[in-house]
RORO-106012 format. One record per residue (C-alpha): residue in three letters; x, y, z. Coordinates in nm, 4 decimals. Example, Ala and Ser with C-alpha at 12.3 -4.5 7.8 and 13.67 -1.06 7.14 Angstrom:
% residues 2
+------+----------+----------+----------+
! voti !       c1 !       c2 !       c3 !
+------+----------+----------+----------+
!  ala !   1.2300 !  -0.4500 !   0.7800 !
!  ser !   1.3670 !  -0.1060 !   0.7140 !
+------+----------+----------+----------+
END
This chain:
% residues 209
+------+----------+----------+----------+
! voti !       c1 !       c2 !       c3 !
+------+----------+----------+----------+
!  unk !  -3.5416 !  -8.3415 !   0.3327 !
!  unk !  -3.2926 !  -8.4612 !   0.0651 !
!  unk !  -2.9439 !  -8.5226 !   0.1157 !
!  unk !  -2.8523 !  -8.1588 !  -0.1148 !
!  unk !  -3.1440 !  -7.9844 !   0.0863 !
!  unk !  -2.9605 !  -8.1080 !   0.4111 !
!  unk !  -2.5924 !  -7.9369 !   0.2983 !
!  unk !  -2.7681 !  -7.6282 !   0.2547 !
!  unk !  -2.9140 !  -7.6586 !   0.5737 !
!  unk !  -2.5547 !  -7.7549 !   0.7650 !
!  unk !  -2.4269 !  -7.4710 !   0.5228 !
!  unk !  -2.7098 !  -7.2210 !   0.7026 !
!  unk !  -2.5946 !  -7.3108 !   1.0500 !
!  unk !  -2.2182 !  -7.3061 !   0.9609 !
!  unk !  -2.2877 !  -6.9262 !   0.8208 !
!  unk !  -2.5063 !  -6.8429 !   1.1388 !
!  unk !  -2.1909 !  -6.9649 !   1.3787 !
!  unk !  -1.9596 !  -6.7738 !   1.1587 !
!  unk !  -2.1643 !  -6.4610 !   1.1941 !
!  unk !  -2.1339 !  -6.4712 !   1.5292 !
!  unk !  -1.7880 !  -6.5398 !   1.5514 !
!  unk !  -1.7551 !  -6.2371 !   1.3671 !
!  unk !  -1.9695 !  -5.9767 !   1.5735 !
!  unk !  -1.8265 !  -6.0923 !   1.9311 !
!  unk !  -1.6117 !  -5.8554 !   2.0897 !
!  unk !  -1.2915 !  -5.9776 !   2.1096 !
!  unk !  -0.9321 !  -5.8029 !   2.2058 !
!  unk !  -0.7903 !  -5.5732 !   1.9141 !
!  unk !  -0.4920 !  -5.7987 !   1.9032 !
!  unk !  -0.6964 !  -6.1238 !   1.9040 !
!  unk !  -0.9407 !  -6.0224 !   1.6324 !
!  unk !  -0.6530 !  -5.8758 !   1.4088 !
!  unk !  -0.4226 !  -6.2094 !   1.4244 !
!  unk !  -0.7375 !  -6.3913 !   1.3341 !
!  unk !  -0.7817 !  -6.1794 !   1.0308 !
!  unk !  -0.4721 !  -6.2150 !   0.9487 !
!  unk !  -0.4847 !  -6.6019 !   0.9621 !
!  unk !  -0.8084 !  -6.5582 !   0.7415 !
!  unk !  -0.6633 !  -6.3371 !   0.4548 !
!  unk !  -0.3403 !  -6.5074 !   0.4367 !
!  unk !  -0.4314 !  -6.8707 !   0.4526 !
!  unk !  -0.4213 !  -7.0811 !   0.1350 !
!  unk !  -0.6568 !  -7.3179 !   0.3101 !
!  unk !  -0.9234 !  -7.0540 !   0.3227 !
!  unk !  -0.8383 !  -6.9284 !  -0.0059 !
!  unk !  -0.9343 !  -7.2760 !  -0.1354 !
!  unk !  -1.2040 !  -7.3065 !   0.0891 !
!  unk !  -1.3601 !  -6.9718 !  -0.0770 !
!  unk !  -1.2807 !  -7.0792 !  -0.4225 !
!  unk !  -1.4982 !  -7.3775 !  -0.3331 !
!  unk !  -1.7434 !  -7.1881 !  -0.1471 !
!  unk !  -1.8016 !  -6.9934 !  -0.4239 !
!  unk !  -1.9137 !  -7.2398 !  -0.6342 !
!  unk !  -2.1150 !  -7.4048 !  -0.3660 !
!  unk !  -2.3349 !  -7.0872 !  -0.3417 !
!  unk !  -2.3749 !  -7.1008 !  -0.7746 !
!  unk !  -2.5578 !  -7.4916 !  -0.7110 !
!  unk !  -2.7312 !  -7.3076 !  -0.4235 !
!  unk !  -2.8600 !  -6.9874 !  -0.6635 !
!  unk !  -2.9761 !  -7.2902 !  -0.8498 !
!  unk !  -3.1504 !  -7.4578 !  -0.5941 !
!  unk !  -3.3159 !  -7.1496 !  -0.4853 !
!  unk !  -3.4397 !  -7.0806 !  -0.8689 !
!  unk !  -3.5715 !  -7.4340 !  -0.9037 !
!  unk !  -3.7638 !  -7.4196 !  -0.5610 !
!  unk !  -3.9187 !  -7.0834 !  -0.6384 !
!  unk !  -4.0531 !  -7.2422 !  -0.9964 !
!  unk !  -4.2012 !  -7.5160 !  -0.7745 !
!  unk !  -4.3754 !  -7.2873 !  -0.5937 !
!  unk !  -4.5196 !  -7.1246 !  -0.9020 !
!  unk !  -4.6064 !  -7.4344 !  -1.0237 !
!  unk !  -4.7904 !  -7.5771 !  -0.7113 !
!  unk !  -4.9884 !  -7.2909 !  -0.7230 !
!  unk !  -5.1120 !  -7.2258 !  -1.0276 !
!  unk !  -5.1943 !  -7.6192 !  -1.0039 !
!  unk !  -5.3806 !  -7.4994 !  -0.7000 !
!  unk !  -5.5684 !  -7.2171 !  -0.8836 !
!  unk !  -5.7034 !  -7.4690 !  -1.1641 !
!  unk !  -5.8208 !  -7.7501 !  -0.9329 !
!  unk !  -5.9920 !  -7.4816 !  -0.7263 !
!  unk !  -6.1327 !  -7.3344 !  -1.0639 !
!  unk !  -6.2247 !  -7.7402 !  -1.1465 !
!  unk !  -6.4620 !  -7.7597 !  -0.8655 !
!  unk !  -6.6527 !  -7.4575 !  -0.9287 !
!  unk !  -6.4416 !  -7.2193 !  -0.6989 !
!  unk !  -6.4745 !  -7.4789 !  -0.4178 !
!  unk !  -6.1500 !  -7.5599 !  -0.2310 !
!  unk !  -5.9436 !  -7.8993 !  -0.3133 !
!  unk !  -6.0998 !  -8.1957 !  -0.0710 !
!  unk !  -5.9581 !  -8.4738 !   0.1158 !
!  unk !  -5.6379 !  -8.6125 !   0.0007 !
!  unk !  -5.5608 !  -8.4239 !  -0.2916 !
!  unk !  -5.5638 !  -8.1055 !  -0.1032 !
!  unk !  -5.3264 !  -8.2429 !   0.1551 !
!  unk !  -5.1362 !  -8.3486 !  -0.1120 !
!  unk !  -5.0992 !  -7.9989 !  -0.3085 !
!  unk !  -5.0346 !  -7.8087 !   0.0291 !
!  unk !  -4.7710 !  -8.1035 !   0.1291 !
!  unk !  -4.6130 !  -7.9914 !  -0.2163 !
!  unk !  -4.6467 !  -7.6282 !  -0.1415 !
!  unk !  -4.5025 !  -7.6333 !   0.2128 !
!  unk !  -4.1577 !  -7.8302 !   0.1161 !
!  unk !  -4.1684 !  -7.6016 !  -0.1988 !
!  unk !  -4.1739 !  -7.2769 !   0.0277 !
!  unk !  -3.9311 !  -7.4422 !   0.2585 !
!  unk !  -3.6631 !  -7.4963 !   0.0060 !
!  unk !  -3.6808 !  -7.1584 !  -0.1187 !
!  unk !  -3.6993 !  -7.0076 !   0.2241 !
!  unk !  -3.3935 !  -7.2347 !   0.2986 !
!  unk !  -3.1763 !  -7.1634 !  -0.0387 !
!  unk !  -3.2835 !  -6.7663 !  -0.0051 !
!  unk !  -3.1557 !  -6.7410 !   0.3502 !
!  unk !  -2.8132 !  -6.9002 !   0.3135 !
!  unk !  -2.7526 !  -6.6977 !  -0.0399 !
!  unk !  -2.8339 !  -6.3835 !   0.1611 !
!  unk !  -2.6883 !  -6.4542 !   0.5318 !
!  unk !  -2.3392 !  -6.4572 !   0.2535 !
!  unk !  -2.3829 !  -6.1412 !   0.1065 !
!  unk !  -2.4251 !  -6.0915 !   0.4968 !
!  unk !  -2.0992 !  -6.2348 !   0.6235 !
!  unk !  -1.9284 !  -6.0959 !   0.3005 !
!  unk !  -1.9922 !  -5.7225 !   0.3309 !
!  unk !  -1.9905 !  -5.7526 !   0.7481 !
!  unk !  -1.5954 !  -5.9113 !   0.6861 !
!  unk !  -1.5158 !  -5.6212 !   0.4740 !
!  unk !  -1.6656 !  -5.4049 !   0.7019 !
!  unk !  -1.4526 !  -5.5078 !   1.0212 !
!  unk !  -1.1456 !  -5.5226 !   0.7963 !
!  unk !  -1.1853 !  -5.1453 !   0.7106 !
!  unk !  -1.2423 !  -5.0814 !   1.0632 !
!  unk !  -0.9233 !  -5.2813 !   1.1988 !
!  unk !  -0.6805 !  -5.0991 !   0.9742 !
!  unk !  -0.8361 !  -4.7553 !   1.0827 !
!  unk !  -0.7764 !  -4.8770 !   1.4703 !
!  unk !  -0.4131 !  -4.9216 !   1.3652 !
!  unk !  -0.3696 !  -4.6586 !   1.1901 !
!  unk !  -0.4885 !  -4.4661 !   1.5036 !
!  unk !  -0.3591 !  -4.6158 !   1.7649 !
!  unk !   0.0089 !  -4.5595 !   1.5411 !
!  unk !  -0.0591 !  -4.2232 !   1.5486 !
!  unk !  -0.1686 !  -4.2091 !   1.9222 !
!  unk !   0.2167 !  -4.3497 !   1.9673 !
!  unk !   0.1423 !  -4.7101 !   2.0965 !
!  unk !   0.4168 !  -4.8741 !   2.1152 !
!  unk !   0.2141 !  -5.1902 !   2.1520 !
!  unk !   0.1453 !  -5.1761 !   1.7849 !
!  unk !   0.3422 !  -5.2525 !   1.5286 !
!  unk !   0.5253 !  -5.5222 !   1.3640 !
!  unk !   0.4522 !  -5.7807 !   1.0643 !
!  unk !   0.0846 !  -5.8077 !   1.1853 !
!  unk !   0.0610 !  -5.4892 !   1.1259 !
!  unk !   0.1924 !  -5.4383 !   0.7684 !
!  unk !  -0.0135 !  -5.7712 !   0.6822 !
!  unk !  -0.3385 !  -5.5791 !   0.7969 !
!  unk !  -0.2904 !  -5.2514 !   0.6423 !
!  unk !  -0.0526 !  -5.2281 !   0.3529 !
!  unk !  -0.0516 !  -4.8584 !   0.3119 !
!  unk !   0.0782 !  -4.6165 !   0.5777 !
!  unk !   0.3476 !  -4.7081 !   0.8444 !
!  unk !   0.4577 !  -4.6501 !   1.1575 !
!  unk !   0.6395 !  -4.3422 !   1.0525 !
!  unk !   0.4252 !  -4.2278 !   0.7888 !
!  unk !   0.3723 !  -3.8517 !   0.9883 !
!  unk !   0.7646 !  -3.7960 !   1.0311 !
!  unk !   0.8587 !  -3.8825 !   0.6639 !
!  unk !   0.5797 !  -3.6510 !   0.5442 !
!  unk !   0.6956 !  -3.3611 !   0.8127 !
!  unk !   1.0377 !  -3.4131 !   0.6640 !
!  unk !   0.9080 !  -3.4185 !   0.3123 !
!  unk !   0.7338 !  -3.0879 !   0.4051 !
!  unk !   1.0696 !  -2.9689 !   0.6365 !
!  unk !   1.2666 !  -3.0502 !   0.2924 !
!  unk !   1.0094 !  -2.8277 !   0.0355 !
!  unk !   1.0430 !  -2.5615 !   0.2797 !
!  unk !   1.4192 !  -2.5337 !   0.2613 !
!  unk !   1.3798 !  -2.5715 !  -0.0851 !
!  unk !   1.1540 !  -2.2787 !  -0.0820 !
!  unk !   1.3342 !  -2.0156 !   0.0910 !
!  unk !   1.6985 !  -2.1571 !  -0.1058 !
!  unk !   1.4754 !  -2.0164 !  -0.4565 !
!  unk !   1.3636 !  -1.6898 !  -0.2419 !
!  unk !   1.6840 !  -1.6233 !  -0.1362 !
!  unk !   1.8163 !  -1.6853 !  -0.5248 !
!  unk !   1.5641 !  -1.4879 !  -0.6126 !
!  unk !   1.6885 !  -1.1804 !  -0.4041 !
!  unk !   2.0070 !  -1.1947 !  -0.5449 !
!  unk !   1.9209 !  -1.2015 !  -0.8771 !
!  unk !   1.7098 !  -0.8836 !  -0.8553 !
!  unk !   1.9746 !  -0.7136 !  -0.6936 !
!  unk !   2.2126 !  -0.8190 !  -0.9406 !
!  unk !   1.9652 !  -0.6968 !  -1.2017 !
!  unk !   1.8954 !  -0.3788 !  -1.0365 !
!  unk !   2.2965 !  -0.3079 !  -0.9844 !
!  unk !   2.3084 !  -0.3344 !  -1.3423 !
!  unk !   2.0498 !  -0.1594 !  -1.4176 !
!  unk !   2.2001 !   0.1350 !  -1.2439 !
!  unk !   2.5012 !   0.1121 !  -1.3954 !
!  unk !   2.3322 !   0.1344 !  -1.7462 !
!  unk !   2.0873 !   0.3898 !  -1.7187 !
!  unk !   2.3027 !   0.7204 !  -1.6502 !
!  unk !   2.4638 !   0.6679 !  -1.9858 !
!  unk !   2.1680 !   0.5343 !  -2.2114 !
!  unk !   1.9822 !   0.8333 !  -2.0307 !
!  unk !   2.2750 !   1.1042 !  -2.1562 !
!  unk !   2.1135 !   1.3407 !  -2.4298 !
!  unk !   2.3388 !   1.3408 !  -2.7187 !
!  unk !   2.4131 !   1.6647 !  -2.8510 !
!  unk !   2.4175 !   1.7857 !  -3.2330 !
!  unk !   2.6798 !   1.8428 !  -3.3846 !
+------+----------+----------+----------+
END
C-alpha cells in the first residue's frame, strides 16, 4: 500500500474512533461541554478547514481507483476475447487479478472514508439538534442545574426565561386590550349622549307659515 493509500487508511480508523466517540452514552453535562469545546475551538476550526480539503484529494483518489478498475477490466475482457473466450493463464492472469484486487481495494478504501464523513457529519448535526432540545426542556421542566454560559453557547435562541417574558408580553396585550374596550365604551356612550341630545330637535316638524 502506498504511503497516500496508508493516510486514507489511518484517516478510516481515526473516523471509525470518532464515530464511536460520538454514539457512547455519556452524561448530558459531559457530552454538552464537549460540544461546546468542538464548536468553539479555533483548533478544530482549522482542523476542519484542513479536513476539508483532505477529503477533495480523497474524492480524487476514489475517482482515479474506480477508472483503474474500469480499466483492468475491460483489459480483462480483451485478453479473454484474445484466447478465444478462454480465461487468462499462468502469470498474466495473476497479474491482471493482482491489478484488479488493489484496484477494488483503493476504491473500497477511498469510498468508505468519503462516506463514514457524510456519516460523522450529519450524525454531529444530529446530536447537536438533540442537545439544544434537552436544554430547552429540561429549562422548561425548571432545573436549576441548567443554565449558564454553556448553555447560551449550545443554543443561541431561547433562554432561561423565555416562557415568563412571553406570559408578560401576552399579560401586557391583554391590558392593552381591555384599556381600547374600555375607550371604546366611552366613546359610544359619549356618541349616544349626543345623539340624544340632537335628535328631539332635528326630529321637530317645522310648521308653515
Amino acid at each position: 500500500m502506498t504511503l497516500y493509500y496508508s493516510l486514507v487508511f489511518l484517516l478510516l480508523v481515526a473516523e471509525m474512533a470518532l464515530f464511536m466517540l460520538l454514539i457512547v452514552p455519556l452524561p448530558f453535562t459531559i457530552r454538552r461541554k464537549m460540544f461546546n469545546f468542538i464548536s468553539e475551538s479555533p483548533l478544530i476550526a482549522k482542523l476542519q478547514y484542513g479536513m476539508k480539503i483532505t477529503f477533495i484529494f480523497i474524492l480524487i483518489l476514489f475517482i482515479d481507483s474506480v477508472n483503474r478498475v474500469y480499466r483492468v477490466q475491460v483489459e480483462l475482457a480483451e485478453s479473454n476475447k484474445q484466447q478465444g473466450g478462454a480465461a487468462v493463464l499462468g502469470h498474466e492472469r495473476m497479474e491482471v487479478q493482482a491489478r484488479k484486487f488493489y484496484s477494488q481495494r483503493n476504491m473500497y478504501l477511498c469510498g468508505f472514508t468519503l462516506f463514514l464523513s457524510l456519516i460523522l457529519n450529519r450524525t454531529y448535526t444530529m446530536i447537536l439538534d438533540v442537545l439544544r432540545l434537552e436544554e430547552k426542556v429540561k429549562k422548561y421542566e425548571g432545573d436549576s442545574k441548567v443554565g449558564g454560559k454553556d448553555s447560551d453557547k449550545l443554543a443561541n435562541a431561547g433562554g432561561a426565561g423565555e416562557i415568563g417574558r412571553l406570559k408578560n408580553e401576552l399579560a401586557k396585550k391583554d391590558r392593552d386590550i381591555e384599556t381600547l374596550k374600555k375607550q371604546a365604551e366611552g366613546l359610544s356612550r359619549e356618541y349616544n349622549n349626543i345623539g340624544d341630545k340632537l335628535t328631539p330637535e332635528d326630529a321637530t316638524p317645522k310648521k308653515d307659515r
